[in-house]
C-alpha positions as MATLAB code, in Angstrom:
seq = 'XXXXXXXXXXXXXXXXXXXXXXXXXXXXXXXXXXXXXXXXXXXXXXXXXXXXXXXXXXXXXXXXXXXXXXXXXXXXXXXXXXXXXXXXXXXXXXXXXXXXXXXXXXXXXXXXXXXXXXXXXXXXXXXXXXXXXXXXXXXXXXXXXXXXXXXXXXXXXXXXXXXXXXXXXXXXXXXXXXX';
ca = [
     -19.042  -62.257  134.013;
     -17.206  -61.917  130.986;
     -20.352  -63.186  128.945;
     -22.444  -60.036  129.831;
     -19.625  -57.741  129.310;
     -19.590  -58.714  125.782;
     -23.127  -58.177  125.606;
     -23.105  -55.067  126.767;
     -21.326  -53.246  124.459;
     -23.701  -53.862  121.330;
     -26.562  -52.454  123.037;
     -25.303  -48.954  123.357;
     -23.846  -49.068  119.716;
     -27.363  -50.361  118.597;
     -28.548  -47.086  120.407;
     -26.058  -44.918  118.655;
     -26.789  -46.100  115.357;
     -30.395  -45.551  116.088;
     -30.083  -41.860  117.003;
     -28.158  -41.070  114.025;
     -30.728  -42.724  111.906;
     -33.196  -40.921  113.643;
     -31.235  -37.454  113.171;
     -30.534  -38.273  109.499;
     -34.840  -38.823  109.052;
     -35.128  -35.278  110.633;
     -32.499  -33.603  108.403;
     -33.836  -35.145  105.332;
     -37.434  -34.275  106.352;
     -35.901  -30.342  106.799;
     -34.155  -30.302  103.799;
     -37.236  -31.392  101.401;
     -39.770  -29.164  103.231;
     -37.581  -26.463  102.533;
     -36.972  -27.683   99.110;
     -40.492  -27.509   98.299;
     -40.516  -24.051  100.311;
     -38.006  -23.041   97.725;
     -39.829  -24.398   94.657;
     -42.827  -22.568   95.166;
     -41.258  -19.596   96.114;
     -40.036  -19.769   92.725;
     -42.876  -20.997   90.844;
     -44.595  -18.080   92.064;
     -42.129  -15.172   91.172;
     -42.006  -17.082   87.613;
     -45.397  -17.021   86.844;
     -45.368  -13.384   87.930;
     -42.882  -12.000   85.925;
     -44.679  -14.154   82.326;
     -48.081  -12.325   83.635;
     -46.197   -9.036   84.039;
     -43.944   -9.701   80.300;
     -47.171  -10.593   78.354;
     -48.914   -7.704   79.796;
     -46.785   -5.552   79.041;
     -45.954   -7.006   75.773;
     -50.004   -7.001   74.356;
     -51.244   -4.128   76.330;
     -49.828   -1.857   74.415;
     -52.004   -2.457   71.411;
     -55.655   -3.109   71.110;
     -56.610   -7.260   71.408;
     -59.407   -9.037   69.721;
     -62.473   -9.348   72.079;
     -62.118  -12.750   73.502;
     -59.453  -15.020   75.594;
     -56.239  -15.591   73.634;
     -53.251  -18.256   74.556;
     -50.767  -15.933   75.029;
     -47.169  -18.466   76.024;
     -46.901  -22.214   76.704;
     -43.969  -23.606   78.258;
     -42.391  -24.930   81.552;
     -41.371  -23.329   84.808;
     -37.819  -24.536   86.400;
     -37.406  -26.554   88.480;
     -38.994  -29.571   87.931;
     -40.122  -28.981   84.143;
     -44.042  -28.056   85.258;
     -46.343  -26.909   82.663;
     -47.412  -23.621   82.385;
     -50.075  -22.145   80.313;
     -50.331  -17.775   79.758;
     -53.773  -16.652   78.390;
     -55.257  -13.509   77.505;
     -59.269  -12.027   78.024;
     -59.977   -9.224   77.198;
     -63.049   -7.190   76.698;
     -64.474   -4.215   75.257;
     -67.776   -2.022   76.484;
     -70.867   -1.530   74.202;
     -69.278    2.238   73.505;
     -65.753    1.326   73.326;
     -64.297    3.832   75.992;
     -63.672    0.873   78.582;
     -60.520   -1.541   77.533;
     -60.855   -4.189   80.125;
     -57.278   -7.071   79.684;
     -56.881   -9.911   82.068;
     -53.715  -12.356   81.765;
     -53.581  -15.274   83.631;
     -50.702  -17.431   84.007;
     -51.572  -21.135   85.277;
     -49.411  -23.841   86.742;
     -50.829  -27.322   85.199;
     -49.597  -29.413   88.315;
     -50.733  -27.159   91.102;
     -54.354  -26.050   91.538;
     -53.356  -22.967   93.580;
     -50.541  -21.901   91.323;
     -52.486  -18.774   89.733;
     -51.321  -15.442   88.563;
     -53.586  -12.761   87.593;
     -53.044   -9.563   86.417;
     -56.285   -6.927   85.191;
     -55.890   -3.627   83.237;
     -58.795   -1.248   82.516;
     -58.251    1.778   80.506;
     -60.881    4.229   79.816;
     -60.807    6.625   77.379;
     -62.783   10.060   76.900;
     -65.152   10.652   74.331;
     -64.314   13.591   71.830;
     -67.290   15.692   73.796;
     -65.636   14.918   77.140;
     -62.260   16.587   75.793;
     -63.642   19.306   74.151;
     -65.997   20.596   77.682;
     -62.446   19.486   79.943;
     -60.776   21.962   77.088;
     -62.977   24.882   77.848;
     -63.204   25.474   82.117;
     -60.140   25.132   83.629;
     -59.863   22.846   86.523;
     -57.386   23.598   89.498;
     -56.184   20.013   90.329;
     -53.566   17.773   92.152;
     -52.287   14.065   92.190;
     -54.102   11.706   94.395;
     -52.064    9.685   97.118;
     -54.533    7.433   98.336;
     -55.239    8.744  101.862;
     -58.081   11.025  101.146;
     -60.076    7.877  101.778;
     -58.174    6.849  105.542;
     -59.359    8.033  108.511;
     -57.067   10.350  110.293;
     -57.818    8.296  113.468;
     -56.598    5.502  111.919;
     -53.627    3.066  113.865;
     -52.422    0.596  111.518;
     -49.653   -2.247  113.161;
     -48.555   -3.558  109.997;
     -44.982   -2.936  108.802;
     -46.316   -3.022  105.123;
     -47.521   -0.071  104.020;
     -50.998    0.010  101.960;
     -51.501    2.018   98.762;
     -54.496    2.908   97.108;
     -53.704    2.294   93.215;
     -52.914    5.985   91.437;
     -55.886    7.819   89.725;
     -54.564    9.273   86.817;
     -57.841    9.355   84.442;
     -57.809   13.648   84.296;
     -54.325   13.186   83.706;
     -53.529   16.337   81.216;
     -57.035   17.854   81.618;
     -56.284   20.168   84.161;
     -54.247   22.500   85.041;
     -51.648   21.305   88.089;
     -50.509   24.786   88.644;
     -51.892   28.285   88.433;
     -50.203   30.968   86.605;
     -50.904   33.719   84.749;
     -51.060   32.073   81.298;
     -52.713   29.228   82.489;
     -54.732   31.569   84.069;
];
């Protein structure tokens, strides 16, 4: 008898240790996942806000026709590559300024941030006939396009991009001296 009581001790320790192992695999599995969660949450805002900085940095001034390196340099953590380029184009007439910037993680294929601008100017002809009638005009929202019927379940709300190309062509309020 006092040969199996020995015995039986070591097999519930042996059990013990083999749970905790097991929970320790689980928690270490958690905490990278959400590690790499984390990093790409990150990588991502990064490489937003260089697409958003170079963009707002060149696209204030005309580019050559053309894709440009714009930035080289790393995104933390983990010291990844990252490349910033420019393309930007021009139409035959030169009233349509078309920029892209792209900002590219080396190590990850799907790590890609675009942004596009187009900006169209008016000829001299088109300002002079907007100078002479007299338009009557408001700001677009967006939802002249949505049907009224429409249900939508998302908690996001979705926004047409702002038209603003008669911006200071018409009048946005009738008075008598506009009048």
């Amino acid at each position: 008898m006092m040969h199996s009581a020995k015995g039986s001790i070591s097999l519930p320790c042996l059990l013990a240790a083999l749970l905790l192992a097991l929970s320790a695999q689980l928690c270490l599995l958690y905490a990278v996942k959400g590690y790499e969660a984390e990093k790409d949450f990150l990588r991502g805002q990064q490489l937003r806000l260089l697409c958003g900085s170079v963009l707002q940095a060149i696209g204030q001034k005309p580019q050559p026709a053309g894709t440009q390196l714009c930035y080289e340099g790393e995104l933390q953590p983990g010291n990844e590559p990252v490349k910033v380029t420019s393309e930007s184009s021009y139409s035959s007439d030169g009233q349509i300024d078309y920029l892209k910037v792209s900002a590219v993680a080396a190590n990850h294929v799907g790590a890609v941030q675009r942004l596009h601008r187009l900006r169209v100017s008016f000829s001299p002809e088109m300002r002079k006939l907007a100078s002479k009638s007299v338009l009557a005009g408001r700001s677009l929202t967006g939802g002249e396009y949505l049907q009224q019927a429409a249900l939508y379940t998302s908690t996001e709300e979705v926004r047409l991009p702002q038209i603003s190309f008669l911006q200071n062509k018409c009048a946005a309020s009738l008075n008598k001296r506009t009048t």
